[in-house]
C-alpha positions as CSV (number, residue, x, y, z in Angstrom):
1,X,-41.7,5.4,-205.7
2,X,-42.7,1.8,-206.8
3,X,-39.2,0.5,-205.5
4,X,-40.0,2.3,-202.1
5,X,-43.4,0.9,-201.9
6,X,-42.2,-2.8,-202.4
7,X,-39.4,-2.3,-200.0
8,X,-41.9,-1.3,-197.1
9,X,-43.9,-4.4,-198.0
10,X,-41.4,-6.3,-197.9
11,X,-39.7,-4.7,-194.7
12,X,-42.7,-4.7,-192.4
13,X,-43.9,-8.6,-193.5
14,X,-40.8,-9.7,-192.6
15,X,-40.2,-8.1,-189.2
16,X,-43.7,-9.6,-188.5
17,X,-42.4,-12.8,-189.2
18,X,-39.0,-12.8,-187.7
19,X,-39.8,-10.1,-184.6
20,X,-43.7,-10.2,-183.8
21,X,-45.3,-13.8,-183.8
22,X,-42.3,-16.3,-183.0
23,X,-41.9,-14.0,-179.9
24,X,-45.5,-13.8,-179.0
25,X,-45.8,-17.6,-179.5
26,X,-43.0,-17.9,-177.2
27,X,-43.5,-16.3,-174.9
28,X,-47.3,-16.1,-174.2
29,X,-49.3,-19.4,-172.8
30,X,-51.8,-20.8,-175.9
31,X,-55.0,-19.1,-174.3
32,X,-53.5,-15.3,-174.1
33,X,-51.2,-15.9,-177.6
34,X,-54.6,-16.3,-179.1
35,X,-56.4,-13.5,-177.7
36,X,-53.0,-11.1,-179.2
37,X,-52.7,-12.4,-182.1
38,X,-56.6,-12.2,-183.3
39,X,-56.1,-8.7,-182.7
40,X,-52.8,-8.6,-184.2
41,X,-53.4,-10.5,-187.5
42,X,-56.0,-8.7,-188.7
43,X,-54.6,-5.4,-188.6
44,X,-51.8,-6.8,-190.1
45,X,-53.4,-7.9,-193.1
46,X,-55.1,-4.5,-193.6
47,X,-51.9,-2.7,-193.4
48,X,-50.6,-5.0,-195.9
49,X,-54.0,-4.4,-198.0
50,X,-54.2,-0.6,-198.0
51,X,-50.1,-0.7,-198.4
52,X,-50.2,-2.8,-201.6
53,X,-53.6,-0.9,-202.2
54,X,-51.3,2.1,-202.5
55,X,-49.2,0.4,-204.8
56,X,-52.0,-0.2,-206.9
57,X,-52.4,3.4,-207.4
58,X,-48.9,4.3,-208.2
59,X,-48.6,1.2,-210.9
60,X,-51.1,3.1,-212.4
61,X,-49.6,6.9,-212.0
62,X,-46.6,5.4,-213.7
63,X,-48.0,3.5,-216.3
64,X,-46.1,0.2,-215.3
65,X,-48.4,-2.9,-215.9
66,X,-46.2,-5.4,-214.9
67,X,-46.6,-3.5,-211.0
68,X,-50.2,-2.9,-211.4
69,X,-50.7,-7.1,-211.9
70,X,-48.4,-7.9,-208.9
71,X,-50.0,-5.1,-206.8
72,X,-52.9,-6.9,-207.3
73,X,-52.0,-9.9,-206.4
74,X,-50.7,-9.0,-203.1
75,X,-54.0,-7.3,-202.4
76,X,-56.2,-9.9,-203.4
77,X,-53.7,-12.1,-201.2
78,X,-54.1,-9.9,-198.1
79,X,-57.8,-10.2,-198.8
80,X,-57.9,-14.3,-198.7
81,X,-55.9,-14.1,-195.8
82,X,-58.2,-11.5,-194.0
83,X,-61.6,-12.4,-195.2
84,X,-61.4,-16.3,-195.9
85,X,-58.5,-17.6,-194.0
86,X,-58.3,-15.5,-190.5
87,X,-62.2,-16.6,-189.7
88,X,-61.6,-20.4,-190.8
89,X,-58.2,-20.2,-188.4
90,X,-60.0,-18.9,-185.8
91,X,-63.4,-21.1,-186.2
92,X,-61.1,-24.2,-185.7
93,X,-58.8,-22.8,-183.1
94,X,-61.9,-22.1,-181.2
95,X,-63.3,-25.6,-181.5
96,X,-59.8,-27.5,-179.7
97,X,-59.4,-24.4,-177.2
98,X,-59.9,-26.9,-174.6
99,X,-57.1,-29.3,-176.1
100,X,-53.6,-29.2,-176.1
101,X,-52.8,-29.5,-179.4
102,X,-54.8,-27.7,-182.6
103,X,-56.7,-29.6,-184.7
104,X,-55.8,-31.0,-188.3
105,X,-57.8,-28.6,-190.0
106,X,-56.2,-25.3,-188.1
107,X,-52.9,-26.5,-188.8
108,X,-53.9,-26.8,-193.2
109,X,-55.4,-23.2,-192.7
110,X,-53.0,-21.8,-190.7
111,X,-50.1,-23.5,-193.1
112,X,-51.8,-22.0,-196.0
113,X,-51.7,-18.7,-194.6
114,X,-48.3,-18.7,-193.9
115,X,-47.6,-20.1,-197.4
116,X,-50.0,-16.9,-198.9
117,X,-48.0,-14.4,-196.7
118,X,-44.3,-16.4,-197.9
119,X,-45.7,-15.9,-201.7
120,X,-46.3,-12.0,-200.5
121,X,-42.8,-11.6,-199.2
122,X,-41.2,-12.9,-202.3
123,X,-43.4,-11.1,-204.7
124,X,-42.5,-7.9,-203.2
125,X,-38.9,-8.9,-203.0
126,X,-38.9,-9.1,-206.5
127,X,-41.1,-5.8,-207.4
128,X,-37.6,-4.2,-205.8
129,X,-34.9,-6.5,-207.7
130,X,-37.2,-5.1,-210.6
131,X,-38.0,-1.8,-210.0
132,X,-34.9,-0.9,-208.4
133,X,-33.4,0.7,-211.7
């Protein structure tokens, strides 16, 4: 169950990754990109949340701490990213909306984000290399 749980983590971040933002970047103008992906991003963290939530649960059903700690961590990952990091991105995407390009403090938040969501990807990669015995 564990093994299934990391692999639809791990299937459903990258998709968003490779499938859902590059495309809506590219092929949406700045102003209307925005407006889809505020609405996008957030319910993508909470999927990821009440997903490695879930896992959470099950690390605990089958007694296996090493799950339960990177369970965790995904969660409180998806939280930072929900809670802390989607208002600050938006805050300062708000403040250059006029301009072309986004200012230096978007493009830190925004980087860190991404990094966050990388970190996500490979920790539930490697809760299915492990728990795929």
């Amino acid at each position: 169950m564990l093994v299934i749980l990391y692999t639809s983590l791990f299937i459903y971040m990258v998709y968003f990754s490779i499938c859902v933002a590059p495309v809506i970047n590219k092929t949406l103008d700045r102003k209307n990109s925005s407006k889809l992906l505020r609405k996008i991003f957030p319910k993508n963290f909470i999927f990821g949340a009440l997903l490695s939530f879930t896992t959470i649960f099950v690390s605990v059903y089958y007694k296996s701490y090493f799950s339960l700690i990177i369970s965790i961590i995904v969660f409180s990952l998806f939280i930072i990213n929900l809670y802390i990091l989607v208002p600050k991105i938006n805050m300062e995407a708000d403040k250059t909306s006029k301009l072309k390009n986004y200012s230096k403090k978007f493009k830190i938040f925004h980087l860190i984000s991404v990094f966050i969501y990388l970190i996500q990807i490979l920790i539930s990669l490697t809760g299915i290399l492990i728990f795929n015995q």
